[in-house]
N, C-alpha and C positions, 0 to 999 in steps of 0.2 A: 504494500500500500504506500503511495506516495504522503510520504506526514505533512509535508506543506501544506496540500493540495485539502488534507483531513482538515489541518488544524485550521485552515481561511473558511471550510464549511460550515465544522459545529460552530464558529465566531460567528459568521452569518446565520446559524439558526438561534443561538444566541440576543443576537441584535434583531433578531425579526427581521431581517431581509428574506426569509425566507420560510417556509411551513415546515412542518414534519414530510408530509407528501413529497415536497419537492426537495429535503434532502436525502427522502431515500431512493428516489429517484435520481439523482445523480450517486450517488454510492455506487449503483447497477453500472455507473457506466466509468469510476475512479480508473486510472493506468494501473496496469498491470506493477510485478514487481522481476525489473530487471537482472536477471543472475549474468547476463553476458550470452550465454548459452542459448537461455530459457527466458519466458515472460511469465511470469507463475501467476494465474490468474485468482487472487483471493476472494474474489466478489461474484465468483460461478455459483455457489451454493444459493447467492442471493437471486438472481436471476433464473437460475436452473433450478433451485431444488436441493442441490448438492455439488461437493465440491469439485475442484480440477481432478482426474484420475489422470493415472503417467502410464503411460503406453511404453514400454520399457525397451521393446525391439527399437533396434539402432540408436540408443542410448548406452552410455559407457556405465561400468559403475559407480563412480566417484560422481557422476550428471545426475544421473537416477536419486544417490541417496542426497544429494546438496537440493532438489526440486522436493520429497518426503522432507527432510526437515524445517525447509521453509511453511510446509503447507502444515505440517503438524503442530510448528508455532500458533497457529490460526486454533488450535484446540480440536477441529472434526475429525471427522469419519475420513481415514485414507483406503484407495483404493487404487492397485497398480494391477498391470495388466502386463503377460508376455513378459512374465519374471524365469526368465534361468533361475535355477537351483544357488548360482552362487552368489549373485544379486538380491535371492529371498533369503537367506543369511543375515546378508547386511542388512535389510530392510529392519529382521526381527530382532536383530540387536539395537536399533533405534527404540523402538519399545516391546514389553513382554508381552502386551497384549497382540501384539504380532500373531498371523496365522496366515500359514504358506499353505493354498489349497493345492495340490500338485498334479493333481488332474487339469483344474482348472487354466494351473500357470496362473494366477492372482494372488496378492499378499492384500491383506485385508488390516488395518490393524482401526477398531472400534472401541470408542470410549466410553459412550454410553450406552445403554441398553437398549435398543429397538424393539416396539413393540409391532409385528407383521402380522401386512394387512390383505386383504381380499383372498385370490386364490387365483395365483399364475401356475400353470402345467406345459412343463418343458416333456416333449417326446420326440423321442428319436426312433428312426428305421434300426439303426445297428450299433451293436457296441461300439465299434470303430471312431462311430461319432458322440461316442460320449465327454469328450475332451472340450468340443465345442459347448455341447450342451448346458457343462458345471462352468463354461464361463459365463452361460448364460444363466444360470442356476443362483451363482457367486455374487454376479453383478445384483440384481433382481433384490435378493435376500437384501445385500446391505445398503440396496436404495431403502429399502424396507417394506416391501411385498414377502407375503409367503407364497409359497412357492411347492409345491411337488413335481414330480417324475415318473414316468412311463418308459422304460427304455428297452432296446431293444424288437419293437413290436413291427417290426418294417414289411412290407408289399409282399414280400418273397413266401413269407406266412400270415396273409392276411387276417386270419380269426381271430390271431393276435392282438390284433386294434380293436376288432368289430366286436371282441367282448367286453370292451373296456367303454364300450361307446356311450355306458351312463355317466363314468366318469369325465370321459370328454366334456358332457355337457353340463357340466356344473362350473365346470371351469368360468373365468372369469374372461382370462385370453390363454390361449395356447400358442405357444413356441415348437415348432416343428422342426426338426433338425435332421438334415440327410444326404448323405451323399451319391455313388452310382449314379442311377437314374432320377433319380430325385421326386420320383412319384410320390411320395406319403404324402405331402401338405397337401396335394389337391385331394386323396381320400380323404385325408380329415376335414378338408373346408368343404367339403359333399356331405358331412355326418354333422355337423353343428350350424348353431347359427352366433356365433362367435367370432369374434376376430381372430385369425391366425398369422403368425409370422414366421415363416419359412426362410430356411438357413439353411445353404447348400452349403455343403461339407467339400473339402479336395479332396476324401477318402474315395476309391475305386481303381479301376484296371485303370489300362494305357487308353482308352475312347473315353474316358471321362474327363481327360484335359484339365484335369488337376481342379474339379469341382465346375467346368464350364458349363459341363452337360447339365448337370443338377440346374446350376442358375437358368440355363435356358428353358429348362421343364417345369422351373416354380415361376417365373416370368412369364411362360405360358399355358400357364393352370387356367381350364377350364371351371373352378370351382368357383363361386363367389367370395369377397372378402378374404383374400389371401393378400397380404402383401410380403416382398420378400429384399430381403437383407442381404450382402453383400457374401461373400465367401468364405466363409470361416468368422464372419463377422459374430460372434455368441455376445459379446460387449453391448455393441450394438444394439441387440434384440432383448438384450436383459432392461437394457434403459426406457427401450420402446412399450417392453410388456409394463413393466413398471409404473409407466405415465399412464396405460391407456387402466392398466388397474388400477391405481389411484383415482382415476375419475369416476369409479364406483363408488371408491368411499367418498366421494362430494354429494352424490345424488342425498 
C-alpha cells in the first residue's frame, strides 16, 4: 500500500472532503505495492472477495516467498498455486499453519476459521484427473464454499454417473473435470438443471493434443449451460464455482 497516498485519504475523510463511500471507493483502486519483480496487489480481497493468490510456475523461490510475506503482512487467507515440493517447504516455514495439499500442488496457509457454505460438486471422468480437480476442490474450500467429490465416474462406464444422478442434482454448481474425449460435462449438463463448468484435462493418448480435444468437445457440448475453462485451469473453476455458489447464499 502506498502510505502517502493512505495517509492524504483518511486526512481527507477526516476533514470531510470526502464520505465513507467514496473513501472506500478509492481504497478499491490505491497502487499496488512494488517488490521490483512483482506489484503485490493488497486491495484484491477488497474488490474480489479475497486476496492476491501467486501462481508459483515460472517464479523463482526466493520471488515466491518475498510476494507470501508481503501478502501475509496484510493478516488473510494465503493461497499459492503450482507449488513444487520444495517451494511448499518454504512456504510452511513462513507459518505452521501452512498446508501443502500435494495432489492439488497448493499451499494454503488460513488464519481464521471459515465457516463453508452452499454445496459445490467437483466430478471427474478419471482418476488421472484428479490432480486438477483438488485444485479445484482446494481453491473453492478456502474461498469458502463446501465442497464434495464424485471421482472417477467417467463415459467409459456410464452407470457410474447415472447412479449418482440424485446427487448431481442437489448440487449447487458442479465442476466437471476431464480429459481424453472430454465427453462427461455435456452428460452431466443433459442430467441437471445446474450450472456446470467443465475443465478439460491434458490427460490422454497422442490425438488428444495435450487436452485440445477435450476443450474442443466441452466448447462444443450440445448440453445447455455448460460453460468451460481453460486447460488444466482447476484454479480457475474453483473461483468461478465459488462466486456462482455464493450467490445462493445472497438469495
Amino acid at each position: 500500500m502506498n502510505q502517502d497516498l493512505l495517509t492524504r485519504l483518511l486526512k481527507d475523510l477526516r476533514a470531510g472532503k470526502l464520505d465513507v463511500a467514496e473513501a472506500v471507493e478509492r481504497l478499491r483502486t490505491l497502487p499496488s505495492e512494488d517488490l521490483g519483480f512483482a506489484s503485490v496487489d493488497h486491495h484484491r480481497s477488497i474488490r474480489q472477495g479475497f486476496p492476491e493468490v501467486i501462481f508459483c510456475e515460472g517464479k523463482t523461490k526466493a520471488q515466491t516467498l518475498a510476494i507470501a510475506r508481503r501478502l501475509l503482512q496484510n493478516g488473510g487467507t494465503l493461497l499459492a498455486t503450482r507449488v513444487e515440493p520444495e517451494v511448499a517447504r518454504g512456504l510452511i516455514r513462513l507459518d505452521r499453519r501452512a498446508t501443502y495439499h500435494e495432489l492439488a500442488r497448493c499451499v494454503v496457509i488460513q488464519r481464521r476459521n471459515t465457516t463453508l457454505k452452499g454445496d459445490v460438486l467437483v466430478v471427474t471422468a478419471g482418476t488421472a484427473d484428479i490432480p486438477v480437480a483438488e485444485e479445484t476442490r482446494v481453491t473453492a474450500e478456502v474461498m469458502g464454499s463446501r465442497v464434495d467429490v464424485l471421482y472417477d465416474v467417467g463415459v467409459a462406464g456410464i452407470h457410474r454417473v447415472l447412479r449418482r444422478h440424485g446427487r448431481l442434482l442437489e448440487a449447487r454448481v458442479l465442476v466437471v473435470v476431464a480429459g481424453m474425449d472430454g465427453v462427461l460435462p455435456s452428460v452431466v449438463g443433459g442430467l441437471v438443471d445446474r450450472p456446470v463448468i467443465a475443465v478439460p484435462t491434458s490427460r490422454g493418448y497422442g490425438a488428444s493434443f495435450g487436452g485440445l480435444a477435450a476443450l474442443l468437445t466441452m466448447l462444443n457440448s450440445c448440453a445447455s449451460g455448460v460453460g468451460v475453462m481453460n486447460i488444466d485451469n482447476g484454479f480457475g473453476a474453483g473461483c468461478l464455482a465459488h462466486r456462482i455458489n455464493m450467490l445462493g447464499e445472497a438469495v
